[in-house]
C-alpha positions in Angstrom: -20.8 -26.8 58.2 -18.5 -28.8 55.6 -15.9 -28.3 58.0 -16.9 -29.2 61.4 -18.2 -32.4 59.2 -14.8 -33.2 58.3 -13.2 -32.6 62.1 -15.6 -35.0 63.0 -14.5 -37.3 60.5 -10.6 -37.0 60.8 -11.1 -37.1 64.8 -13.2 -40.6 64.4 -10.5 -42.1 62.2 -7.4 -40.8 63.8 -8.7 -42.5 67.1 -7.8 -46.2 65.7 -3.9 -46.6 65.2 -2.5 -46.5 61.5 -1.6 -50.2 61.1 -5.4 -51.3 61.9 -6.8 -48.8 59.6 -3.9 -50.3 56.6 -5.1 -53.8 57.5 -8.3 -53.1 58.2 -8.4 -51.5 54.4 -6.5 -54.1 52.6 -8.9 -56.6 53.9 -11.9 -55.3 52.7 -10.3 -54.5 49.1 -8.9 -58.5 49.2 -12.8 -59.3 50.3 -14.1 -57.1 46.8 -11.4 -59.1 45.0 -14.3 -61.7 45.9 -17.3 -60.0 45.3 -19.1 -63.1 43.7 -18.8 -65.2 46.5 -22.7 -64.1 48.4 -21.3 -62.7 51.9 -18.5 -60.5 50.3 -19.1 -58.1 47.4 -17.9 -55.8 45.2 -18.7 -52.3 47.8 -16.0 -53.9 49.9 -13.6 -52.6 47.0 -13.7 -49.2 47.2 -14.9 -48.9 51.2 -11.2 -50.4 51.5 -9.9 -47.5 49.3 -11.6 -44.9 51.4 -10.7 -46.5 54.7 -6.6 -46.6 53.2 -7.0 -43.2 51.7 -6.5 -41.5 55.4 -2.7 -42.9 55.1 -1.8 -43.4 51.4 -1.5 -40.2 49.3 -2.4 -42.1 46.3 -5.7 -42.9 48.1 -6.2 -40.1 49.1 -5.8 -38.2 45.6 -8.3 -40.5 44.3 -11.0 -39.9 47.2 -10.3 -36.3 46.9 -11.0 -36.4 42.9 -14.6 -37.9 43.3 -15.9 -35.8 46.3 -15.5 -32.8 43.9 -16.5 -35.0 40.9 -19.8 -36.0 43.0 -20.1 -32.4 44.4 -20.2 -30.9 41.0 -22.4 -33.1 40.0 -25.1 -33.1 42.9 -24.5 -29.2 42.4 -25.1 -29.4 38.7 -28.6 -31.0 39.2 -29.8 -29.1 41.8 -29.4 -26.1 39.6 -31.0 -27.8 36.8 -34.1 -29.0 38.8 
């Protein structure tokens, strides 16, 4: 299941060329930069990481680090429930 879920995923964001995804990604982590204006806010912050870490290995380290971080911790309290 995890995987087709992550097919999915990689097809939808490999559809949209590289150079809208970096812009698109640096906008919104300009627009959490800005968070205490009322339209903008800080969540823009790290959607921009997650959206620039499908082209930027440091980006993608970091998403890869809290997936397992959150899985091992939504694992950890189901067992515990």
């Amino acid at each position: 299941m995890a995987k087709d879920y992550y097919r999915r995923i990689q097809h939808s964001v490999r559809r949209y060329p590289r150079w809208l995804r970096l812009g698109i990604g640096v906008l919104l982590m300009l627009g959490g930069i800005l968070g205490f204006l009322p339209i903008v806010g800080f969540w823009m912050f790290p959607l921009g990481l997650l959206v620039l870490s499908y082209d930027l290995p440091w980006a993608r380290r970091w998403r890869r680090r809290m997936e397992v971080w959150w899985l091992r911790r939504r694992r950890g309290r189901k067992i515990g429930a």
